[in-house]
Every structure is written in structure tokens, then in C-alpha cells.
C-alpha positions as CSV (number, residue, x, y, z in Angstrom):
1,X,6.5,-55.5,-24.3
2,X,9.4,-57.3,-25.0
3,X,7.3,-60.9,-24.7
4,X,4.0,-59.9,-26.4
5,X,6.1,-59.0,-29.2
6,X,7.5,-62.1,-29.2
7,X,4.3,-63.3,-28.6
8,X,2.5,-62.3,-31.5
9,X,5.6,-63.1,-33.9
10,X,4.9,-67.0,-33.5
11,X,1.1,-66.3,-33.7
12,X,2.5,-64.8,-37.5
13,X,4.1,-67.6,-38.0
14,X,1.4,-70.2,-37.0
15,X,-1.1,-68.5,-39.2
16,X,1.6,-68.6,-42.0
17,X,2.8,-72.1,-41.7
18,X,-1.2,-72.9,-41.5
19,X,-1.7,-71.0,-44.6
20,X,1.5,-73.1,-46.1
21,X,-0.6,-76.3,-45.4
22,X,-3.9,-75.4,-46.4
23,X,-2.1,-74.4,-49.8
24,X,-1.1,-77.4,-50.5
25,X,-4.3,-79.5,-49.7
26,X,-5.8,-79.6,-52.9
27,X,-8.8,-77.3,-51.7
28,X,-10.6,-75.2,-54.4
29,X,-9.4,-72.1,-52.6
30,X,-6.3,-73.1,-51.6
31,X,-4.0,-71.3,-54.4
32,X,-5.3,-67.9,-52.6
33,X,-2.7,-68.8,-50.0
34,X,0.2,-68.2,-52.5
35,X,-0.4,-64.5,-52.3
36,X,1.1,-63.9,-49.3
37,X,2.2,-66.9,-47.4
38,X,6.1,-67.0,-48.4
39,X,6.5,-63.1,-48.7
40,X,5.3,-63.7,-44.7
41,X,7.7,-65.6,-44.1
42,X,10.7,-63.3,-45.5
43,X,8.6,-60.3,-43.7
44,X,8.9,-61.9,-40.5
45,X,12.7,-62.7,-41.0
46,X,13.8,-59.5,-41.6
47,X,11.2,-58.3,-39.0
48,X,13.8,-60.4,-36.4
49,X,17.4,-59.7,-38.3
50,X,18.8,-57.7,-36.2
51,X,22.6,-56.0,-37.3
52,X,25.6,-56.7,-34.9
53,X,28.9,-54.9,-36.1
54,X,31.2,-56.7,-34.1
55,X,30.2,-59.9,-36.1
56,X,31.7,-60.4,-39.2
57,X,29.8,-61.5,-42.5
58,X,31.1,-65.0,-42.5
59,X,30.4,-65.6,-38.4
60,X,26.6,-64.4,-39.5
61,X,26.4,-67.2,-42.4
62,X,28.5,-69.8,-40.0
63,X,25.3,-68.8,-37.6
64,X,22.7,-68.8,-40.5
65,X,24.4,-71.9,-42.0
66,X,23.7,-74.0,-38.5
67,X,20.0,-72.4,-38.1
68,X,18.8,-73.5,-41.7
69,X,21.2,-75.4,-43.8
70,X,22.0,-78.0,-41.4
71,X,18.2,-79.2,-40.7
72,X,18.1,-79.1,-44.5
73,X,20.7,-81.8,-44.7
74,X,18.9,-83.3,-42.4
75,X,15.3,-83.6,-43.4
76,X,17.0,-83.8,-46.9
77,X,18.5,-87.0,-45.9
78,X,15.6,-88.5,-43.3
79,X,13.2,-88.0,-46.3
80,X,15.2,-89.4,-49.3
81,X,15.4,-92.4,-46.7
82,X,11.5,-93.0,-46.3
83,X,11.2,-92.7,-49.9
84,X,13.8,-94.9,-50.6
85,X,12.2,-97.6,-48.4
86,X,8.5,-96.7,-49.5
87,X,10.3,-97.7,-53.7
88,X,11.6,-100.9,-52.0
89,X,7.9,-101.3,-50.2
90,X,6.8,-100.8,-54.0
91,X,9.3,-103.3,-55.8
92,X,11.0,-100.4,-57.1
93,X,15.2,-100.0,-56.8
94,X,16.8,-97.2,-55.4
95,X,18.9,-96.4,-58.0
96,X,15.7,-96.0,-59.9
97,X,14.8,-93.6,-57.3
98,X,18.0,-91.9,-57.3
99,X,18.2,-92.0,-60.8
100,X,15.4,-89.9,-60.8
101,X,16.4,-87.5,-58.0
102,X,20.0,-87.1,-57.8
103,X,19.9,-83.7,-59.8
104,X,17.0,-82.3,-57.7
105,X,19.4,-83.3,-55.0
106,X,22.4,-81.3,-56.0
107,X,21.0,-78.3,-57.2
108,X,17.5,-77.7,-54.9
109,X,16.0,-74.6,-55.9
110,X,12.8,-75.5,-57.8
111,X,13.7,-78.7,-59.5
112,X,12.6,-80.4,-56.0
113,X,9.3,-81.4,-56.3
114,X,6.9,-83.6,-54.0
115,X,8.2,-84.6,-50.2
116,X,11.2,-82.1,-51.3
117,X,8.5,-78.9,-52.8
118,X,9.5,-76.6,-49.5
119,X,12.8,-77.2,-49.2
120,X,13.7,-73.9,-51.8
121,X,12.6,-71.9,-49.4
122,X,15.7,-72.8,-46.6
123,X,18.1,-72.3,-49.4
124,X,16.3,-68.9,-50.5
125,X,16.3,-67.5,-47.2
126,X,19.9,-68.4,-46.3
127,X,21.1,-66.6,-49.5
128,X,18.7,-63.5,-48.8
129,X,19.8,-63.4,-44.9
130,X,23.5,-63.5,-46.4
131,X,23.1,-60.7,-48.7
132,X,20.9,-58.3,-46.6
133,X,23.9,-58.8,-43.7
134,X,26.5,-57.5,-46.6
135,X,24.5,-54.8,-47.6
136,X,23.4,-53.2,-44.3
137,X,27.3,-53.5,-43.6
138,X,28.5,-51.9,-46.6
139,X,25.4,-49.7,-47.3
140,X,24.1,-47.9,-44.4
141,X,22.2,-45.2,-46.0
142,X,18.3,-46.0,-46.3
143,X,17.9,-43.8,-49.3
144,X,20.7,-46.4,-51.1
145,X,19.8,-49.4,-49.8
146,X,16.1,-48.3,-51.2
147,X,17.7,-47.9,-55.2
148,X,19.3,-51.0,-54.6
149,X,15.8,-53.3,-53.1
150,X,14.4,-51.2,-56.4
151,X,17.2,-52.9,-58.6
152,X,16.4,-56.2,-57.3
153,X,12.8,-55.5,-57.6
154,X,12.8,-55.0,-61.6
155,X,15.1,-57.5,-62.1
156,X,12.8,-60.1,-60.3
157,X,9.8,-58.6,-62.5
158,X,12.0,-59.0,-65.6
159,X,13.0,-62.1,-64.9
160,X,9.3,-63.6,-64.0
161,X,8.0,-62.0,-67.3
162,X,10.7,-62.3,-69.7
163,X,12.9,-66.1,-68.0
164,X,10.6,-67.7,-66.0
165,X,11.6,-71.0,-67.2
166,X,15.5,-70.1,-66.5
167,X,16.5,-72.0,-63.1
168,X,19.7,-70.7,-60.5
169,X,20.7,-73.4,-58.1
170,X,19.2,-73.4,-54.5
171,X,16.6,-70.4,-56.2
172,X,19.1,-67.9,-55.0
173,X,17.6,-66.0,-58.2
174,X,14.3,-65.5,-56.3
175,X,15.8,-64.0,-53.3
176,X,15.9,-60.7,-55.6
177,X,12.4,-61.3,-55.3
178,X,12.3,-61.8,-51.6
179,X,15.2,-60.0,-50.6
180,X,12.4,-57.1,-50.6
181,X,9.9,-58.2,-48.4
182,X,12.7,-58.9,-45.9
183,X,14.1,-55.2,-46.3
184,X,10.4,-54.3,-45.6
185,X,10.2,-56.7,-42.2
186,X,13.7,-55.1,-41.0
187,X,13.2,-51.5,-41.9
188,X,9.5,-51.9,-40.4
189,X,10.9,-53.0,-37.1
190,X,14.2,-50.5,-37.0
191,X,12.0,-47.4,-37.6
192,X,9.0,-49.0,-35.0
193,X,6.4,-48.2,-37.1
194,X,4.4,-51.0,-35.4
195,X,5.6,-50.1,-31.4
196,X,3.5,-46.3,-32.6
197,X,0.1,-46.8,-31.7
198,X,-1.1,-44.1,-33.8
199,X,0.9,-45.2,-37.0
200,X,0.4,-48.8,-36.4
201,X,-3.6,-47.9,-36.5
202,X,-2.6,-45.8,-39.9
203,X,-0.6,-48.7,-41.2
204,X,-3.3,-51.4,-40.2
205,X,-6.4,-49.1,-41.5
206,X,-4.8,-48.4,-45.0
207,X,-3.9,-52.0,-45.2
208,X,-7.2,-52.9,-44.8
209,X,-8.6,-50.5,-47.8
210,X,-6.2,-51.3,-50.0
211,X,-7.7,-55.0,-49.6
212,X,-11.1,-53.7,-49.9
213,X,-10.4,-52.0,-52.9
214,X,-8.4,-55.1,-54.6
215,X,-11.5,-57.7,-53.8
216,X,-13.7,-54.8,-55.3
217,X,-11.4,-54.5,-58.6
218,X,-10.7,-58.4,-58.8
219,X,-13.8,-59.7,-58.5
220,X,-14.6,-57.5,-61.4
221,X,-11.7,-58.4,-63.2
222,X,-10.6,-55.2,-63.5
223,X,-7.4,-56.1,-61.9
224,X,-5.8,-59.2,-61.6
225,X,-2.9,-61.3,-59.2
226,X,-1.3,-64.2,-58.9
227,X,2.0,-65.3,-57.2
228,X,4.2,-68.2,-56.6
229,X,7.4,-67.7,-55.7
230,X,8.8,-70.9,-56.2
231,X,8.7,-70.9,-60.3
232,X,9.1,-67.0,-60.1
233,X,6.0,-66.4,-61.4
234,X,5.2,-62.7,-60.0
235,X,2.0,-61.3,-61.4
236,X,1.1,-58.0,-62.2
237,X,3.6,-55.2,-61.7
238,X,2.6,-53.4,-58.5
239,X,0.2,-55.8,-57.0
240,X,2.6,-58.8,-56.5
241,X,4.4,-56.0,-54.0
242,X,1.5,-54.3,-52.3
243,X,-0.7,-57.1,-51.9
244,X,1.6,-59.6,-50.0
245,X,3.0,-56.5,-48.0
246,X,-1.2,-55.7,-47.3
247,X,-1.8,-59.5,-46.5
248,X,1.2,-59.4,-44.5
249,X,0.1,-56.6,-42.3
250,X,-3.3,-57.3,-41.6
251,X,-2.5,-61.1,-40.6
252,X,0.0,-58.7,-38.3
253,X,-3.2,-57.1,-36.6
254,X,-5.0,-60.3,-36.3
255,X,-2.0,-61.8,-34.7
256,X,-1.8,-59.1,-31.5
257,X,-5.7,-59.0,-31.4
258,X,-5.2,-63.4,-30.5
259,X,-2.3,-62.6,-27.7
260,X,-5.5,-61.2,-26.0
261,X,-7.2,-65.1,-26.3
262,X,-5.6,-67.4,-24.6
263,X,-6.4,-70.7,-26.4
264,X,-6.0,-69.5,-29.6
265,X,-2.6,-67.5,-28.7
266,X,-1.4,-70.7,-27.1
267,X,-2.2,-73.1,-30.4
268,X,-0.8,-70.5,-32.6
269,X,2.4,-70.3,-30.7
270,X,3.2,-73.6,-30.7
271,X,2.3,-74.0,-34.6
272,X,4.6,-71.3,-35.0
273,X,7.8,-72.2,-32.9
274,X,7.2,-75.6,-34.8
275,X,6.9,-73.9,-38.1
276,X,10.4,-74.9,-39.9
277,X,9.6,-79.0,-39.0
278,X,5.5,-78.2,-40.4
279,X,7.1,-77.2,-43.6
280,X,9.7,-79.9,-43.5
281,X,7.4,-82.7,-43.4
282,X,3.6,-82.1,-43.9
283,X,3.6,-83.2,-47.5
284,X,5.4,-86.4,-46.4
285,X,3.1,-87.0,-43.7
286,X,0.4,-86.9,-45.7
287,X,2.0,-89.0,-48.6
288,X,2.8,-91.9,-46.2
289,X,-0.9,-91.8,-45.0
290,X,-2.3,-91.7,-47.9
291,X,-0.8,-94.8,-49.1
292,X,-3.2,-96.2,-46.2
293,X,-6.7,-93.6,-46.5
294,X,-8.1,-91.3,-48.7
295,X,-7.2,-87.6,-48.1
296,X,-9.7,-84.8,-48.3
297,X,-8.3,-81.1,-48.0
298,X,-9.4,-81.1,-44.1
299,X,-7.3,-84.3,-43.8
300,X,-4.7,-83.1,-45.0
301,X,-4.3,-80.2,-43.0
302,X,-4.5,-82.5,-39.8
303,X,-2.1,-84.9,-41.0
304,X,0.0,-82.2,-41.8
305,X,-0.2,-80.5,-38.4
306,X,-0.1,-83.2,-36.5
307,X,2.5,-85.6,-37.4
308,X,5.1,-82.7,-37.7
309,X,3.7,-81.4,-34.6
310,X,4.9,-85.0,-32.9
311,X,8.2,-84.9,-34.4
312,X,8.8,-81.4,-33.0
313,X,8.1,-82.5,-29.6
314,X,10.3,-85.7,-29.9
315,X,13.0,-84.1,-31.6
316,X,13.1,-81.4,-28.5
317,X,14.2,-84.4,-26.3
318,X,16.3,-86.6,-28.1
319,X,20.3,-86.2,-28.2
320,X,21.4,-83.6,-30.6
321,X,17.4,-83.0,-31.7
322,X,17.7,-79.3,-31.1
323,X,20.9,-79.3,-33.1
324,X,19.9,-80.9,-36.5
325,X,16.0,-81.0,-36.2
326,X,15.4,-77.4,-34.7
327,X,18.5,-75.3,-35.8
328,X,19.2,-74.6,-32.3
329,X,22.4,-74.9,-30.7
330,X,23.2,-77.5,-28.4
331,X,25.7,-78.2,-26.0
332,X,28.4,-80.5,-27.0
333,X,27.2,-80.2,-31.1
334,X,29.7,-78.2,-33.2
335,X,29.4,-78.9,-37.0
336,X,32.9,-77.8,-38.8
337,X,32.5,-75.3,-41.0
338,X,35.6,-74.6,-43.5
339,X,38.4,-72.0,-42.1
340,X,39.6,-69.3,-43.7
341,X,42.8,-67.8,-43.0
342,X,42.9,-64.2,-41.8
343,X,44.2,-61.9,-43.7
344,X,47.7,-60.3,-43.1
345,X,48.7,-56.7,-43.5
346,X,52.0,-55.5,-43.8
């Protein structure tokens, strides 16, 4: 039980970093992939967080901080220096590039743009993982947590209606946003509502009307969505929650029914397990062979699979690879992280 779950986890996470390609390919359908592909992403995170009491809040984000912040140093720095080369290539100087850069740099968030367009979501995520570990540590009641996910909710609603154009280093503003769909992911996993065959048919069937009914009402404009996360642009109250969540849980079903098919589970997987280097580095991959061929939307998917794809598999057996490609730790690599005393009672 324990692998198929596991199983059909990085089958999620292959359609979803597929779907994060394919949405930016230029393709005439590609914006539908901004309606669910990043709230799949925070699902799925919360889906795996996984409360340990003995550890305190500050060992979680030293643990967080070596998963996501240090490959984003990382790619942060192996990209500025490919573009930095690629201005020199172009008779440009690089303090023309960094001139034009070396804000987007220091605050992230949604002023990175271009080879750097994913990298808000690392930062996002680090500060929703953060603050869903302090709340399920200080808040253990459901019914609490639930007024305060509401709270967040409204505020992420105001905000996108009434200061979309205000900005909040690293886009720790739009984890109020996202900070629910990862409640959703956790609370769907701690209760099992997806390990109940009978509920998990429920779940899955509603789902699945609920989308009916939207393509029915949408394609009669009677009711309208959008959603992109980045610029916190969350449109219309109530569909920019049930729709992603809907989305979500029907790519869900699709992903067990493929641990039944072999070749398919076995592509998906590996898409998925290389899913943090896809988003790292598909646009770039594409931008660096585009300077060579054209690039139609089926090109750039390939491009945008495949070269990350490489990297992934050479990053898995090179020194300290694991470590500041992958997130994973590595024997022998120990990144400092700043000490705090402990307190002292007397």
C-alpha cells in the first residue's frame, strides 16, 4: 500500500510538472493549465507534510531550507551564469545584465521573470511549509485551524481584487493563497479520505460533476475562471477554490488508474521525481535552443522535458549533485545554517 501510494504521488507530480510545461509553450490552450497546476503542487505538499512533535519549528525550516532554498541558490546562480555568458555571446556587458536584474535577484517573488518565472514558487512553498508547521503546533483543533485557512482565504481574495499590483518579497503574500490548498492536501491525507474506497469513489464522482457542470456553465458564459498565482490574480470567488481542488482530484484518479500501466506509470514517475529540476530549467532549455531553431508548442515541451530530464540524471552522479541540485542530503555535505542560542530558564 505503502509503495503504490507513493507510486501514484509522482504519477501527480509528472502530470503536474507536464502541465507546468505545456503552460508555458505558447499553445492556444495552454493558459487552461493555470487552473490547477500550482494549487497541485501545494495539494500534493501538504498531501506528504507529515507533523513530528519532537522536532522543533526551526529544525523543520533548517530541513525545508536544505530541500528547496538551497537548489534555489543554486539554479539561481547556474542560470544568471548562462545568461551572463549568452549577453557576452550578444556583445552585451554584464553589468548591463545585472543592472537589469539585480532587484529581481534580491527580492524573487514575482518580479523574476523569463529563465527566473518559476522560481516564486520555491520561495512560496518554503514560507507556506513554515507556517502550516507553526500552526499545526500551536493550533491543533481542526475547527480553528479551519477559521484561520478561512482568514487567509479572504484576505487572498481581497488582496487579488482590491492590491493585485502590491508585491511582498519571495511572494510570501500568495502563500495565504496557497497555504489552503496545502491544508486541504494534509487534512485529506490525515483523515484518509482517499485510503476509503467507498469515499474515495464519492470524492472522485462529485469531483467529476462539479467539472461537468463548470464546462456546461463556462462554455455558456454563465460563469467564468481564471487563475494565476503568480501575479495573484484569483478569479471568481468560489470557483478559484473548488475548481483547482476538482482538477486536483480528478488528475488524483487518473494517477492510480496509470500505476495499473506499466509504461505510462514508469514515464510519469520519473517526470515526477525529476519535477523540481523540470521547473528549474525548462524555460532556459528552450531559450538556449531557440537561439539555434524555431520553437513550436510541441517543441517546446520536448526541449523542456528532455534537457532537464538529462541534468537530473547527471546531477544524481556527480559529487554533491544530490545535495544542491536535488535537495537531498548527502553524505559529507552540511550547509551552515545560523545558530541560535537556547534559551535559559531560571
Amino acid at each position: 500500500m505503502k509503495s503504490e501510494r507513493i507510486e501514484w504521488v509522482d504519477i501527480l507530480k509528472g502530470l503536474g510538472i507536464l502541465s507546468v510545461v505545456w503552460g508555458h509553450s505558447g499553445s492556444k490552450n495552454a493558459f487552461y493549465m493555470f487552473w490547477f497546476h500550482m494549487p497541485l503542487f501545494f495539494f500534493v505538499s501538504g498531501y506528504l507534510y507529515r507533523l513530528k512533535p519532537q522536532q522543533t519549528v526551526l529544525a523543520y525550516a533548517k530541513k525545508k531550507a536544505q530541500h528547496l532554498l538551497i537548489p534555489y541558490l543554486f539554479y539561481l546562480t547556474l542560470l544568471t551564469l548562462t545568461m551572463m555568458g549568452v549577453s557576452l555571446w550578444k556583445g552585451q556587458t554584464i553589468g548591463y545584465f545585472l543592472q537589469g536584474h539585480w532587484k529581481a535577484f534580491l527580492l524573487g517573488g514575482s518580479l523574476l521573470e523569463g529563465v527566473y518565472a518559476t522560481f516564486w514558487f520555491t520561495t512560496c512553498l518554503f514560507s507556506v511549509q513554515i507556517a502550516y508547521d507553526y500552526l499545526c503546533r500551536k493550533v491543533p483543533s481542526v475547527f480553528y485551524k479551519g477559521i484561520f485557512l478561512v482568514g487567509c482565504f479572504l484576505l487572498a481574495y481581497g488582496e487579488s481584487r482590491y492590491w493585485m499590483n502590491s508585491f511582498v518579497p519571495w511572494n510570501v503574500d500568495v502563500g495565504l493563497y496557497a497555504l489552503v490548498f496545502y491544508a486541504l492536501g494534509h487534512l485529506i491525507k490525515q483523515y484518509q479520505f482517499l485510503e476509503k474506497a467507498i469515499l474515495r469513489n464519492i470524492i472522485f464522482g462529485l469531483s467529476f460533476l462539479v467539472l461537468l457542470s463548470f464546462i456546461y456553465l463556462y462554455s455558456h458564459q454563465i460563469l467564468d475562471y481564471g487563475l494565476d498565482m503568480k501575479h495573484r490574480q484569483y478569479y471568481y470567488f468560489g470557483t478559484n477554490l473548488i475548481l483547482p481542488l476538482v482538477f486536483t482530484l480528478l488528475l488524483i484518479k487518473i494517477s492510480m488508474i496509470f500505476t495499473r500501466w506499466p509504461l505510462i506509470k514508469n514515464s510519469l514517475v520519473r517526470l515526477g521525481r525529476a519535477a523540481m529540476v523540470i521547473m528549474y530549467l525548462h524555460i532556459a532549455s528552450v531559450y538556449l535552443v531557440r537561439q539555434f531553431i524555431a520553437i513550436t508548442p510541441i517543441r517546446f515541451l520536448v526541449v523542456g522535458i528532455i534537457i532537464p530530464l538529462l541534468i537530473y540524471k547527471i546531477a544524481k552522479h556527480v559529487p554533491y549533485g544530490k545535495s544542491l541540485a536535488l535537495g537531498e542530503v548527502e553524505e559529507g555535505f552540511r550547509p551552515k545554517f545560523p545558530e541560535f542560542p537556547a534559551k535559559k530558564y531560571y
